[in-house]
C-alpha positions in Angstrom: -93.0 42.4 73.6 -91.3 40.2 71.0 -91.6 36.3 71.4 -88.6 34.5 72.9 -89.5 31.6 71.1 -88.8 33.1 67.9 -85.2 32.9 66.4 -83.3 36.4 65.6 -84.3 36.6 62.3 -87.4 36.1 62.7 -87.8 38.4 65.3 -85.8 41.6 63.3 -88.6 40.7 60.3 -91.2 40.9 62.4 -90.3 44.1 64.3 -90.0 45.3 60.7 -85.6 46.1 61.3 -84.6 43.1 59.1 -83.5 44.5 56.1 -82.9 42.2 53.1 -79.5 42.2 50.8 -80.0 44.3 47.7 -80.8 41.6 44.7 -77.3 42.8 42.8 -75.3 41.4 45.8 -73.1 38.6 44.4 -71.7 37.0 47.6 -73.7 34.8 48.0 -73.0 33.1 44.2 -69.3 33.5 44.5 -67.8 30.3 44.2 -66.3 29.3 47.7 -62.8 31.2 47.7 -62.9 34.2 45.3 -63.6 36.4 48.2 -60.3 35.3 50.7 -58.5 35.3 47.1 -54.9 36.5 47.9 -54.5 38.6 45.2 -58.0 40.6 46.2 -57.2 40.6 49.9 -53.8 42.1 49.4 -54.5 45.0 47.6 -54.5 47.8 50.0 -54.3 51.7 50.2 -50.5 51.2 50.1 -50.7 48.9 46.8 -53.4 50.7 45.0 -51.2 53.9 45.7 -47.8 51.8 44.0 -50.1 50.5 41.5 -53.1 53.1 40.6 -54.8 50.6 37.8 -55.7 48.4 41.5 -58.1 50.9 42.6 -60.9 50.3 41.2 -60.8 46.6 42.0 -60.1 47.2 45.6 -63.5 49.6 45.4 -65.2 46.5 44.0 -64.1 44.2 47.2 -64.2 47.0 49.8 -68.3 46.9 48.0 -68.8 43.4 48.9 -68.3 42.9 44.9 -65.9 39.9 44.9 -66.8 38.4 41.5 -66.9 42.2 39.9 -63.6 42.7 41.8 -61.6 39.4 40.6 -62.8 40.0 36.8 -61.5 43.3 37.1 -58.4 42.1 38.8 -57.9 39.4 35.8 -57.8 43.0 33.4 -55.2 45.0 35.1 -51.8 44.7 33.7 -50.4 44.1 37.1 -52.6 41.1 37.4 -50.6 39.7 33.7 -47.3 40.5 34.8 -46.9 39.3 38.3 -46.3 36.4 39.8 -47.5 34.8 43.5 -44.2 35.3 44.7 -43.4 39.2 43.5 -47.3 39.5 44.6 -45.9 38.7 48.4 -43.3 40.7 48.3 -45.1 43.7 47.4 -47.4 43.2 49.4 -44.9 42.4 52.1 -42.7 45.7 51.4 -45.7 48.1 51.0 -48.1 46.5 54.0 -45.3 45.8 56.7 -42.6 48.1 55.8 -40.9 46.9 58.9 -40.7 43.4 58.0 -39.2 44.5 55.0 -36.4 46.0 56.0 -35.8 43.3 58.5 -36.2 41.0 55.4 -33.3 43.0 53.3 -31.1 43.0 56.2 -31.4 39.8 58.1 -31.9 37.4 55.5 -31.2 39.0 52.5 -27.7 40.6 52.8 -25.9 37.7 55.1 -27.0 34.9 52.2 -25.4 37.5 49.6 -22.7 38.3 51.8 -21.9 34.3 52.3 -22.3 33.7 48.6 -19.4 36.1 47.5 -17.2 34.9 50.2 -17.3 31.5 49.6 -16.8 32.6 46.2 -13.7 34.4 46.3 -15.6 37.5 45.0 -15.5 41.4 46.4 -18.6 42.9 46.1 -19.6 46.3 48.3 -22.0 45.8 51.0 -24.3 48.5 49.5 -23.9 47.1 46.1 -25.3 43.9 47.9 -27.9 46.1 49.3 -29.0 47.2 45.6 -29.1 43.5 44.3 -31.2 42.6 47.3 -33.9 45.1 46.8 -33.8 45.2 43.2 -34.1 41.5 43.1 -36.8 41.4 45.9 -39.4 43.6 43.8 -38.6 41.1 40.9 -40.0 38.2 43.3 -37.0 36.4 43.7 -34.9 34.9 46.4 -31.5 35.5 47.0 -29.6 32.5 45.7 -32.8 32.6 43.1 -30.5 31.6 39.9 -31.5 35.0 38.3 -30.0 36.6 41.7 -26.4 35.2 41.6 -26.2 35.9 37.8 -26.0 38.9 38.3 -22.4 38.2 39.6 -21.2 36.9 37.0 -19.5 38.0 33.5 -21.9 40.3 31.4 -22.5 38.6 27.8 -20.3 40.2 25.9 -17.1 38.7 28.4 -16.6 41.8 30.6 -16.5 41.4 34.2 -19.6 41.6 36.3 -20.2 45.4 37.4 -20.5 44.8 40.6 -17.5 42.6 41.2 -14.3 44.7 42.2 -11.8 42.4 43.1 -10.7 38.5 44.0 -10.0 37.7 47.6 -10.0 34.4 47.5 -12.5 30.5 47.7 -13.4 29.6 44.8 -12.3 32.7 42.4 -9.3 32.9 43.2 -8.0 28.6 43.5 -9.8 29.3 39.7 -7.5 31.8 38.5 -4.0 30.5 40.2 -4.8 27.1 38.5 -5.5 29.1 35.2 -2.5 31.0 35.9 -0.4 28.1 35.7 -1.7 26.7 32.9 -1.2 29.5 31.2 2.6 29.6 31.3 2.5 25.7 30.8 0.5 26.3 27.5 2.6 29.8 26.6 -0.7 31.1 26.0 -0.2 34.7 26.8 -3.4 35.4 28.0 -3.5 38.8 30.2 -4.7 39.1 33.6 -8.2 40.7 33.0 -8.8 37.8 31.1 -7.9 35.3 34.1 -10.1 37.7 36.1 -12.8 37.1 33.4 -12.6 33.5 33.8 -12.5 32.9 37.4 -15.0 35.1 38.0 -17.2 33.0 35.7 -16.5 29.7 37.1 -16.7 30.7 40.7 -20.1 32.2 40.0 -21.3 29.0 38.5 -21.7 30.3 34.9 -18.9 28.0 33.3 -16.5 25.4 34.3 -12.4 26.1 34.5 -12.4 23.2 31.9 -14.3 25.3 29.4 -11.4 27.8 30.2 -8.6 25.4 29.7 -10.1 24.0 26.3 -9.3 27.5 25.1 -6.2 27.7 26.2 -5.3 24.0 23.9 -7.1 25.5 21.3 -5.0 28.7 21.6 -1.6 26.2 22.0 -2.5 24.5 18.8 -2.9 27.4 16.8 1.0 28.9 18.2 2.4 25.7 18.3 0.8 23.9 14.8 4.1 21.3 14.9 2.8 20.1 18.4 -1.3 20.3 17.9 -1.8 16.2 18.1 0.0 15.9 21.1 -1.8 19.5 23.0 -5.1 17.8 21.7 -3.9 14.7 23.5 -3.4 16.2 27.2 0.2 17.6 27.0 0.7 21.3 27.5 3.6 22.9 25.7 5.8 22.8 28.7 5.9 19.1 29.2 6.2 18.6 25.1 9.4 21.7 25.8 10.9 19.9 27.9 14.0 18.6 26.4 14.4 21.8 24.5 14.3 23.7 27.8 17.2 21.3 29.3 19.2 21.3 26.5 19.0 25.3 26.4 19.6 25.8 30.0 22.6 23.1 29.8 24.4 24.7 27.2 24.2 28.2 28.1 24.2 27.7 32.0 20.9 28.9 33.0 18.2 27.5 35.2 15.6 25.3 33.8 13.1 27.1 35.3 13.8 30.3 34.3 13.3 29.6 30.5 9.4 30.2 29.5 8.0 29.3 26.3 7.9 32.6 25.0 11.5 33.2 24.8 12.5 33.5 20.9 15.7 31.0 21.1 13.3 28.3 22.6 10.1 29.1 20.0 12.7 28.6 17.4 13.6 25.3 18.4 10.0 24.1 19.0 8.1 26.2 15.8 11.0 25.8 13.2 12.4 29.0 11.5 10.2 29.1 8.2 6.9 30.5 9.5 5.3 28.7 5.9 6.5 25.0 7.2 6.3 24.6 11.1 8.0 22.2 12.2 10.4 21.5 15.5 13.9 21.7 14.7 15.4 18.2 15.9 17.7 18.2 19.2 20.9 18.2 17.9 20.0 20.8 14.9 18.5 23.2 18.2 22.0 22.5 20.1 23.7 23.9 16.9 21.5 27.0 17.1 21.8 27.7 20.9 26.0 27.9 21.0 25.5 30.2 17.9 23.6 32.6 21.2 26.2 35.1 22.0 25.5 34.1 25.9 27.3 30.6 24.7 30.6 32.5 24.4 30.9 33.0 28.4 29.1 29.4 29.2 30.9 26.9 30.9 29.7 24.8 28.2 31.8 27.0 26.0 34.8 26.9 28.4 34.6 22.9 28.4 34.4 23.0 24.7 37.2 25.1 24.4 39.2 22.9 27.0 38.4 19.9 25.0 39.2 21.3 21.9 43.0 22.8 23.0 43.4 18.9 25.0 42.8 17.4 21.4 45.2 19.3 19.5 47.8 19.1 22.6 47.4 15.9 22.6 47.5 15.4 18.5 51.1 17.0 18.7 52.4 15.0 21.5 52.7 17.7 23.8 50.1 15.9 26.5 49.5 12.4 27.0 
């Protein structure tokens, strides 16, 4: 009959069922934490089967090997290229599949979803679905800056793949202000290129005054004879002004209706020698309008006429 004074062990020894550890077990000289190490506690069947090079460390742990294991884990490529975040959600989308998916779809997909709205930005929901998951395995969140680059212009100044159209927010305030500037300047730029541009600035990659800079640059170059003042914060509109009035004056149309790229008005504003640019002065651009074949059936024409007949009338005595 054993003592019951003795203590467990002591008891096992001397029944002879205590069994020592084998002398190459290394538990008990791992430093405290190697063997609750996340990396070695995550790597399960499901991982070792997504990542084969993992097996022989998780054989290590399973072993009671912790120090063998972690050396082995610092070896593995897997080990070099990932990070703690991409680490938990691997582990995350392998171990609890169901949390996962609950992941993609219930916190993934409506941050995405609110990030293109507010941005003015149509995006199908099962292109959102791709970015989610693709950008999940790379360990990253979903307004992770890397994430909402990827709705923005590619490099080379196309349009982002996955973005199909503006709706409105941010994108598309962007591209009505561009818009307008555009005529102001008599720029000429197209609409894929306003597209371009407020799809840039609403996903954060430039600013619309990065866009309007081009657009003086691009006024400067058409309109040399006006650079200084473009440079200086007028557009071409407000510099055409007095043209434009003089123009819609004389031949009787409305102001508004008169853009900067109509020849009659370039003339007035760029000169006629394309060697020496230089704005005609107002009374040398008057001249040039009545010679317009539209001046002939103006009322300005009609009053000049009027005038003209009164004069000699009146040069002959016939009126008063």
């Amino acid at each position: 009959m054993a003592n019951p004074t003795l203590s467990a062990t002591e008891a096992a020894r001397e029944s002879g069922a205590f069994q020592p550890k084998p002398a190459t077990t290394v538990a008990t000289s791992v430093p405290s934490g190697i063997a609750a190490d996340p990396m070695l506690v995550g790597i399960t069947e499901a991982m070792v089967a997504a990542h084969p090079e993992l097996a022989n460390v998780r054989n290590l742990y399973v072993n009671g090997d912790y120090a063998g294991a972690l050396n082995a884990l610092f070896g593995t490529d897997f080990y070099k290229n990932t990070s703690a975040t991409t680490l938990s959600n691997q582990e995350l989308k392998l171990n609890q599949p169901g949390v996962y998916e609950d992941t993609i779809k219930n916190t993934w997909l409506p941050a995405l979803k609110n990030y293109v709205t507010q941005q003015g930005l149509q995006v199908s929901d099962a292109d959102l679905e791709k970015i989610a998951r693709k950008q999940f395995d790379l360990g990253l969140t979903p307004t992770a800056a890397a994430t909402l680059a990827l709705f923005r212009p590619t490099p080379d100044g196309k349009p982002s793949p996955y973005v199909t159209n503006i709706l409105g927010g941010a994108a598309s305030t962007t591209r009505s202000n561009l818009q307008a500037l555009n005529a102001d300047y008599g720029t000429g730029f197209n609409q894929s290129w306003m597209d371009t541009a407020a799809e840039s600035v609403a996903s954060g990659a430039t600013t619309e005054q990065y866009w309007t800079d081009q657009m003086k640059t691009q006024a400067a170059g058409a309109f040399p004879a006006w650079a200084e003042q473009i440079k200086a914060g007028q557009t071409m509109k407000q510099i055409a002004s007095p043209y434009i009035n003089t123009y819609a004056n004389i031949l009787g149309v409305d102001a508004a209706s008169v853009t900067l790229n109509d020849n009659l008005l370039k003339q007035g504003l760029q000169g006629t020698d394309p060697t020496k640019p230089g704005a005609m002065p107002l009374w040398e651009f008057e001249k040039a309008v009545r010679k317009d074949p539209r001046w002939a059936t103006s009322k300005d024409a009609m009053d000049s006429l009027s005038n003209t007949g009164a004069t000699i009338l009146r040069q002959w005595g016939l009126m008063s």
